[in-house]
C-alpha positions as CSV (number, residue, x, y, z in Angstrom):
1,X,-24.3,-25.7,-11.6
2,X,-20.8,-24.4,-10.1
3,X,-19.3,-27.2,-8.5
4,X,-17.9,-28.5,-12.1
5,X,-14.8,-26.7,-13.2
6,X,-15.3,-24.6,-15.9
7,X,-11.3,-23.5,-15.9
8,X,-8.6,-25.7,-16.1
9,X,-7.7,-28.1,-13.0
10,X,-7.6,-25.6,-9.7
11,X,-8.1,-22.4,-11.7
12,X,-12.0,-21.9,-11.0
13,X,-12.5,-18.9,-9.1
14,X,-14.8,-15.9,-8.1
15,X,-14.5,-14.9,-11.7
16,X,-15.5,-18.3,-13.3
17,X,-18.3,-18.8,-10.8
18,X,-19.8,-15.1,-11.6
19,X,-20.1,-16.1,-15.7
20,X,-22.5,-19.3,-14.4
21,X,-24.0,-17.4,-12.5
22,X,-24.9,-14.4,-15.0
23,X,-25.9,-17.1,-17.2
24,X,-28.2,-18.3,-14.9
25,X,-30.0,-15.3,-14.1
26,X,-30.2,-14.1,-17.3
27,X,-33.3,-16.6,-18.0
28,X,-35.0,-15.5,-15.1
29,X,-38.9,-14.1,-15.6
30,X,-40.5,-12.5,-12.8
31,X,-42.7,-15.5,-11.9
32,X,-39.6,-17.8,-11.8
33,X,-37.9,-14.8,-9.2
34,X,-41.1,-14.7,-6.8
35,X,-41.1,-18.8,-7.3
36,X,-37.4,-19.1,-6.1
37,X,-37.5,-16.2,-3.6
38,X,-40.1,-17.6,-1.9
39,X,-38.8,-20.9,-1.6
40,X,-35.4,-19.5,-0.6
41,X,-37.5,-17.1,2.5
42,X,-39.2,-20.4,4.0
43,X,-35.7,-22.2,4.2
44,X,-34.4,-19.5,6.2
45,X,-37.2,-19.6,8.5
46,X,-37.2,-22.7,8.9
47,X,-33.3,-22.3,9.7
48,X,-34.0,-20.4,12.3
49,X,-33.8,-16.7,10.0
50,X,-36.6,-14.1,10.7
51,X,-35.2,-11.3,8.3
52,X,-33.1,-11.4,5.0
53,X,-32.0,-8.0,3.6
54,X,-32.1,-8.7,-0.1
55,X,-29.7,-7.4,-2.3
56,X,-31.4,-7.0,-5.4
57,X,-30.1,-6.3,-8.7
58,X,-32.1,-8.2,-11.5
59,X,-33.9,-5.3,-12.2
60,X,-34.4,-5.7,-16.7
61,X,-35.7,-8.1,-18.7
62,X,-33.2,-10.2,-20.5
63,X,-33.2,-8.2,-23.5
64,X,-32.1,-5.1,-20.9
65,X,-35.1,-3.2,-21.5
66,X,-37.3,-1.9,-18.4
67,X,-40.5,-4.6,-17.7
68,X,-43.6,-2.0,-18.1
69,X,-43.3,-1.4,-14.4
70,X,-39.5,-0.6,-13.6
71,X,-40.2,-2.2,-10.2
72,X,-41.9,-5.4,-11.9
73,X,-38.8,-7.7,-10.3
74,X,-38.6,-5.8,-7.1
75,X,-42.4,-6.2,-6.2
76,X,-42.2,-9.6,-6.6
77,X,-39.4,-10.2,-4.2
78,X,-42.3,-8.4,-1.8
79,X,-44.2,-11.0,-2.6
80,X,-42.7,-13.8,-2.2
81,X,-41.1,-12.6,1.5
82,X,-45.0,-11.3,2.2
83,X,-46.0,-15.4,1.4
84,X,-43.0,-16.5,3.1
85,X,-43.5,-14.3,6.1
86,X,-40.6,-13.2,6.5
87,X,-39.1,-9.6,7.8
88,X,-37.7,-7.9,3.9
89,X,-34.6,-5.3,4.0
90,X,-35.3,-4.2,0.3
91,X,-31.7,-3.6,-1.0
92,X,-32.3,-2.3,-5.0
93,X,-29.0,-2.9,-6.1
94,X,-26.9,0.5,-8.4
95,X,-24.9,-1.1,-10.8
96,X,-23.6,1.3,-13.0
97,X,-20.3,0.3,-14.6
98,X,-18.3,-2.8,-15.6
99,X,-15.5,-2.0,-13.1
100,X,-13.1,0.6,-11.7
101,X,-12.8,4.0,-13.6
102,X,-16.4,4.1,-15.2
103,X,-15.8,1.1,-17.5
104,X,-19.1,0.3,-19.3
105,X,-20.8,-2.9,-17.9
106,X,-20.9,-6.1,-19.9
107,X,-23.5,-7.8,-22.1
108,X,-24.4,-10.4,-19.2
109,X,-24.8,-7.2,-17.0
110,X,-27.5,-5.3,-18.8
111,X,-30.6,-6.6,-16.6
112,X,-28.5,-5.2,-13.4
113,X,-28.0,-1.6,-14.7
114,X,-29.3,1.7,-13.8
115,X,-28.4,5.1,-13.6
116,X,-29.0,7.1,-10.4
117,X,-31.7,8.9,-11.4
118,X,-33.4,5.5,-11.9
119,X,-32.2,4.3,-8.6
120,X,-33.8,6.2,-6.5
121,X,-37.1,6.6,-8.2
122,X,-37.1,2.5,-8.0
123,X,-36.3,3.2,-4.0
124,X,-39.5,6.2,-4.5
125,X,-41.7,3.7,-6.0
126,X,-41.0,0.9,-3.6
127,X,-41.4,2.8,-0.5
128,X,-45.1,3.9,-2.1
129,X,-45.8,0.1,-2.7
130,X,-44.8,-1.0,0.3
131,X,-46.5,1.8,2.8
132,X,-46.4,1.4,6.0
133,X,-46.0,-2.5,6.1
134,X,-43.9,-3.2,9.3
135,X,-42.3,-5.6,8.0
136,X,-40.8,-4.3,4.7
137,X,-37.8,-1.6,5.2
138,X,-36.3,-0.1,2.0
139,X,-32.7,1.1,1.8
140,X,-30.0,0.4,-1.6
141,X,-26.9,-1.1,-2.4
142,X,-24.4,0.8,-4.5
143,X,-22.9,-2.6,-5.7
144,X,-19.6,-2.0,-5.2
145,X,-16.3,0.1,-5.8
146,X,-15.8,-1.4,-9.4
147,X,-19.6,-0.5,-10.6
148,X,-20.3,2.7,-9.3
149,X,-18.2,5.9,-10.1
150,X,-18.1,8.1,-6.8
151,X,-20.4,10.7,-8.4
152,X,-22.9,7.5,-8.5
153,X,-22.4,6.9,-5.4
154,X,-22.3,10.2,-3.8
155,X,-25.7,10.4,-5.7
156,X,-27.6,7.7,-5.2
157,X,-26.8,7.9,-0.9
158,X,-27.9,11.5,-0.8
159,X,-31.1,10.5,-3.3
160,X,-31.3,7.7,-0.3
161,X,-31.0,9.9,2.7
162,X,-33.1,12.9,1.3
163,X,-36.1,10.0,1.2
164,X,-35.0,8.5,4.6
165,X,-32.2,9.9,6.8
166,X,-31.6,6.4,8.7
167,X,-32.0,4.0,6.0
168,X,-29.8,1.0,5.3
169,X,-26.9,1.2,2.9
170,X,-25.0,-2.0,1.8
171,X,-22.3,-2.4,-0.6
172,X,-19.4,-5.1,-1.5
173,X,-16.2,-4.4,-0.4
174,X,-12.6,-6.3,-0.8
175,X,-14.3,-9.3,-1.4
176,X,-11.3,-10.7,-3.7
177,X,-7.6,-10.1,-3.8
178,X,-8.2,-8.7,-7.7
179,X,-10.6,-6.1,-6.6
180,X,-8.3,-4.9,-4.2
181,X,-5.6,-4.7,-7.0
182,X,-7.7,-2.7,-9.4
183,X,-8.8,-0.2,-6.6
184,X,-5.0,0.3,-5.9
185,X,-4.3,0.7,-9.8
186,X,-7.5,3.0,-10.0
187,X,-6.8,5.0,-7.3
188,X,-4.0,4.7,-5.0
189,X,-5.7,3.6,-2.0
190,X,-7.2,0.1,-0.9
191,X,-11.1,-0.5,-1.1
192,X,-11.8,0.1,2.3
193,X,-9.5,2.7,2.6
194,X,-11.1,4.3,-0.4
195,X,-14.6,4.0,1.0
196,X,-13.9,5.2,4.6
197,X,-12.0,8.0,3.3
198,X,-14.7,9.4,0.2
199,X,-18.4,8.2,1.6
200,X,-20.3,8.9,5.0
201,X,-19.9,5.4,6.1
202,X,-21.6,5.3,9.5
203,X,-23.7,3.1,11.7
204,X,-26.4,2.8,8.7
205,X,-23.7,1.3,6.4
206,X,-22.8,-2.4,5.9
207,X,-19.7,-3.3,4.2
208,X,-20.6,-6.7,2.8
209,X,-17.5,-9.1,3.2
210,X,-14.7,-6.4,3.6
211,X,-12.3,-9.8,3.4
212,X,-9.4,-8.0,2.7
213,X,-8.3,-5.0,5.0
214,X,-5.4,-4.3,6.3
215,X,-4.9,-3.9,10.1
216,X,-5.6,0.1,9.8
217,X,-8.7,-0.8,7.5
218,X,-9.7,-2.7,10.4
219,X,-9.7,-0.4,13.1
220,X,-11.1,2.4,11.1
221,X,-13.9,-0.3,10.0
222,X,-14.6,-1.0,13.6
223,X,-13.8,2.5,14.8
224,X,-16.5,3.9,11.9
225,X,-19.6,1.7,13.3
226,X,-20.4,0.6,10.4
227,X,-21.4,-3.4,10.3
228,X,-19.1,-6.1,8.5
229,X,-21.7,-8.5,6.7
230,X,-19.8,-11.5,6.8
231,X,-21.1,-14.5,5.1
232,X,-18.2,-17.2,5.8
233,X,-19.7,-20.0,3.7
234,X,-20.0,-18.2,0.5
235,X,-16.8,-17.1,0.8
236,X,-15.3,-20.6,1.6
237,X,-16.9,-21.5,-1.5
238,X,-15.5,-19.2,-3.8
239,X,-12.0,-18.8,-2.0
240,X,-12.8,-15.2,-1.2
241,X,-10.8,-15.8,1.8
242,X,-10.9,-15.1,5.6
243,X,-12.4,-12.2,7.4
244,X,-9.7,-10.9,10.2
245,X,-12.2,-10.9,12.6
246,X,-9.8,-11.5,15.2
247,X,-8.3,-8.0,15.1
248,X,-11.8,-6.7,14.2
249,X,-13.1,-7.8,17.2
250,X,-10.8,-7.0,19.5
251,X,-11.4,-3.2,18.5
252,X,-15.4,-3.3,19.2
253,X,-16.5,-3.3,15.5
254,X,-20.2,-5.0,14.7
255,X,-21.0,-7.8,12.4
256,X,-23.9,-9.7,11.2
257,X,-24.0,-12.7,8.9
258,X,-25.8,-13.7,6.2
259,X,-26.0,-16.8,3.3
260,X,-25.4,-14.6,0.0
261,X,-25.4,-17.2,-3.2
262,X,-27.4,-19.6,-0.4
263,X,-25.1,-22.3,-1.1
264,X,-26.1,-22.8,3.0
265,X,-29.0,-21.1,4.4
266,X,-28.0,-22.0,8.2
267,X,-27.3,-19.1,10.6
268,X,-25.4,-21.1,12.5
269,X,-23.1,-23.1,9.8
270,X,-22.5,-19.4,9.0
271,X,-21.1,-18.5,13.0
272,X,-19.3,-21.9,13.2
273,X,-17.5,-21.5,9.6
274,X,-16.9,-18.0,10.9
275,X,-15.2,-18.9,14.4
276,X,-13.4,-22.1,12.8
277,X,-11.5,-20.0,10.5
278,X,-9.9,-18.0,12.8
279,X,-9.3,-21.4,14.8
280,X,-7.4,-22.5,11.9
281,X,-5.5,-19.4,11.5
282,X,-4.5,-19.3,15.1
283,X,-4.5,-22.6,15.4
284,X,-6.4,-22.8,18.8
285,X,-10.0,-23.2,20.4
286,X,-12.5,-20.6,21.4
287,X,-11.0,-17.7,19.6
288,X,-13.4,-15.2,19.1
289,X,-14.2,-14.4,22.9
290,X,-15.0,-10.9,23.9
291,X,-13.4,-9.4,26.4
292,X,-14.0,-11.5,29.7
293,X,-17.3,-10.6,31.1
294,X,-19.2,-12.8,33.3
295,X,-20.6,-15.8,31.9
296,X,-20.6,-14.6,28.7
297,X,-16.6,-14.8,28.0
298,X,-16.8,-18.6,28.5
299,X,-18.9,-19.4,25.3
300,X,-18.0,-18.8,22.6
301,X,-21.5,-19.7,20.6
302,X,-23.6,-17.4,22.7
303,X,-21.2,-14.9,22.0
304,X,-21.2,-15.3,18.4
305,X,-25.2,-15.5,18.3
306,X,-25.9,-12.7,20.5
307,X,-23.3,-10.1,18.3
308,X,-24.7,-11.4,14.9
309,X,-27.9,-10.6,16.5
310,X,-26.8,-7.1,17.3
311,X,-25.4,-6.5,14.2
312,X,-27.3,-7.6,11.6
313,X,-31.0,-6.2,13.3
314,X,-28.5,-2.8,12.5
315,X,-27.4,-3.7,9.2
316,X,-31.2,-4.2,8.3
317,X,-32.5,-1.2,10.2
318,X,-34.6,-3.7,11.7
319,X,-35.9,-3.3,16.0
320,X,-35.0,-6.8,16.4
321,X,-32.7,-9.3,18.3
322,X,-33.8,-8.7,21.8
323,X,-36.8,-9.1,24.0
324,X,-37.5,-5.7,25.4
325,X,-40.4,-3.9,25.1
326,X,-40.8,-1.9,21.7
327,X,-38.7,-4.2,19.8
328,X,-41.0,-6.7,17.1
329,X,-41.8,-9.8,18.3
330,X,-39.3,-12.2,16.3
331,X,-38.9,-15.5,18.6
332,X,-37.0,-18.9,17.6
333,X,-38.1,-21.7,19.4
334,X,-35.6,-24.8,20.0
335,X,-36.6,-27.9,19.9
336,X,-35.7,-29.5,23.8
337,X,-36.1,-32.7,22.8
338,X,-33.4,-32.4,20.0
339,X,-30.5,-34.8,20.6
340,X,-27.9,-32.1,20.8
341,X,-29.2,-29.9,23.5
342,X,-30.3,-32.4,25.5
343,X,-28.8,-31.3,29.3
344,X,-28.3,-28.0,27.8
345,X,-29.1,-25.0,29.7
346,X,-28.1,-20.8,28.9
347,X,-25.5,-20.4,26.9
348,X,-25.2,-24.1,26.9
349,X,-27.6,-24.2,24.5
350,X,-26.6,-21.4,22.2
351,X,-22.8,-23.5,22.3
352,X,-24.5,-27.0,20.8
353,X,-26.8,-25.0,18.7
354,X,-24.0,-23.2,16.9
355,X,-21.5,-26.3,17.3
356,X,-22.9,-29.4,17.7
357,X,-23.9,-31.4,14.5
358,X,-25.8,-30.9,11.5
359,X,-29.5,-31.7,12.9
360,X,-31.6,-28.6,13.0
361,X,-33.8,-27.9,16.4
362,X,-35.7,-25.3,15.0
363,X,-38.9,-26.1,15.9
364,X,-41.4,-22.7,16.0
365,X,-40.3,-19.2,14.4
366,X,-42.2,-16.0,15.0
367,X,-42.1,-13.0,12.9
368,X,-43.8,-9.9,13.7
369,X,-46.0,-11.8,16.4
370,X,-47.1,-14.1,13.6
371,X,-46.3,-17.7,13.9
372,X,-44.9,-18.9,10.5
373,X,-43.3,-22.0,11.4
374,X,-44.7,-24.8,13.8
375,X,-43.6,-28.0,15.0
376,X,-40.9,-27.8,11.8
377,X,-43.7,-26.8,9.4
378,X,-43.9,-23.6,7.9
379,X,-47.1,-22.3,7.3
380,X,-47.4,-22.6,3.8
381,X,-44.4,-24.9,2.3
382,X,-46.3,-27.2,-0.3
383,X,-47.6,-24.4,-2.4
384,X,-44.5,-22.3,-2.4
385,X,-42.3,-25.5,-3.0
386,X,-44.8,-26.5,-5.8
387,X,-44.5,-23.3,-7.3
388,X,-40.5,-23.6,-7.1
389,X,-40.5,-27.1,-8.5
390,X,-42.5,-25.7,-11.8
391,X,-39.7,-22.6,-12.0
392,X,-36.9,-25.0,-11.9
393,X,-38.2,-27.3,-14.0
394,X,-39.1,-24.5,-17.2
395,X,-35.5,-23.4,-16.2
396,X,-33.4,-26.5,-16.6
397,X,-35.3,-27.6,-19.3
């Protein structure tokens, strides 16, 4: 739906692409949401993903009224990741304002918007609904700079933390250039800047996409412990531009990745976009290398794979990414017999997996000790796709 210009020749942009998109949405019912979300969860699975933090902000019906239950769209995005099998962050999305200064929110934005207040009884009734389910966490997402005041936000992270002291926060940060202008305009300092300066952004926090920072935003991004969600391919395909993780690196900070508008659902397309930007910056191999270490400082995939791991099990508050006892028992399997890992071994492996061609060798996924994909099958793919086939279909008629 976004890949024809809407704009004249070479002016399509973030901008453009979010109008489609709020069309899109605005159709949604809940069954289409479960439909698509559940589809979406065993694609990731099968990508070799065992948790998504969902950042969740269709919240109305069309009309921008409340559904009879205010959680209505959020409960089924529990569903469908409780069909799917997958491990749920449950990000309910504050979106308060229309952008910088408390400007009121548009007409395509109505089904996104609540108040704080609303906010956290949403996060109230979701942690109620989802009990004790290891595999659900709840945390929010104060949407970003432009559509939360700092009152709002300030609000809704102490309604947060007076519910759970270690919950996850998200938010979007310098994702464009124009954002970063309008913070400036709004408030004399940069987005980041803003943020790191005003809000208790600490090892609980994800920035999501933090594109544009300037080297001081950097370290104090890195210095704060926060996680950088970086989601390279979404970005590439909206000309967000490029993450510095070269700098950010090199001063410690965390990352994770994640597939955002799911124009790709591959973990790994998301590492090797991520290192090949910064090759074509630098313009040289192997760039994002920690500090040399052993094995470890000679591939660059494993080291990719094994951060992302580290720092997106934080971002989702999640005891995952490592095989020690306590942690849940989330395994990806690789297929041995797959043509590029063949004479692979260690971080061997974790190099072609990240680099080498498009064929997946996913072949098993665990989640929670629960097999949910064998031999390249998940566990229950005709009925979901069947179900997503019949949502598409009443959508694009």
């Amino acid at each position: 739906l976004t890949e024809r210009a809407t704009a004249a020749a070479g002016q399509d942009s973030f901008w453009t692409w979010r109008e489609v998109m709020y069309a899109f949405v605005g159709r949604f019912d809940p069954d289409q949401v479960e439909a698509i979300a559940a589809q979406l969860y065993v694609e990731m699975l099968k990508a070799g993903y065992t948790a998504v933090g969902e950042f969740h902000y269709l919240h109305k019906r069309p009309d921008g009224g409340f559904y009879d239950d205010p959680a209505e769209m959020s409960s089924r995005i529990v569903r469908a990741a409780g069909d799917a099998g997958i491990g749920l962050t449950l990000l309910p999305v504050l979106y308060a304002r229309g952008g910088f200064g408390g400007q009121p929110p548009g007409a395509a934005q109505h089904r996104f918007v609540l108040d704080v207040a609303q906010c956290v009884r949403l996060i109230e009734r979701l942690r109620a609904l989802c009990g004790q389910d290891p595999q659900i966490r709840v945390g929010v997402a104060p949407h970003s700079l432009r559509a939360v005041t700092p009152e709002e936000l300030s609000g809704v992270v102490a309604g947060l933390r007076g519910l759970d002291a270690a919950a996850p926060i998200h938010i979007h940060v310098a994702e464009q250039v124009k954002e970063v202008e309008d913070c400036l305009a709004w408030s004399g300092r940069r987005p980041v800047e803003w943020l790191l300066d005003h809000a208790p952004v600490d090892g609980h926090w994800c920035l999501v996409h933090a594109t544009h920072m300037t080297p001081e935003e950097t370290r104090r991004l890195a210095a704060s412990g926060a996680v950088a969600g970086l989601c390279p391919t979404t970005e590439a395909n909206l000309g967000d531009g490029i993450f510095p993780a070269q700098d950010y690196m090199r001063t410690g900070g965390a990352f994770g990745i994640g597939s955002d508008s799911h124009v790709s659902v591959s973990p790994v397309e998301e590492l090797r976009w991520l290192e090949y930007g910064q090759r074509l910056i630098a313009r040289r191999r192997n760039v994002l290398l920690p500090e040399a270490r052993g094995n470890e400082a000679g591939s660059v995939g494993a080291a990719l794979y094994r951060r992302a791991l580290a720092g997106g099990a934080q971002a989702l508050g999640r005891p995952v990414g490592r095989l020690v006892p306590g942690a849940r028992a989330d395994l990806v399997v690789l297929d041995p017999d797959c043509p590029t890992l063949i004479g692979k071994a260690e971080d061997a492996l974790l190099d072609a997996f990240v680099f080498a061609g498009n064929a997946n060798p996913v072949r098993d996924v665990m989640v929670g000790s629960a097999w949910v994909v064998r031999e390249r099958r998940h566990r229950a793919e005709e009925a979901v796709f069947t179900r997503y086939c019949s949502a598409l279909q009443r959508l694009l008629a």
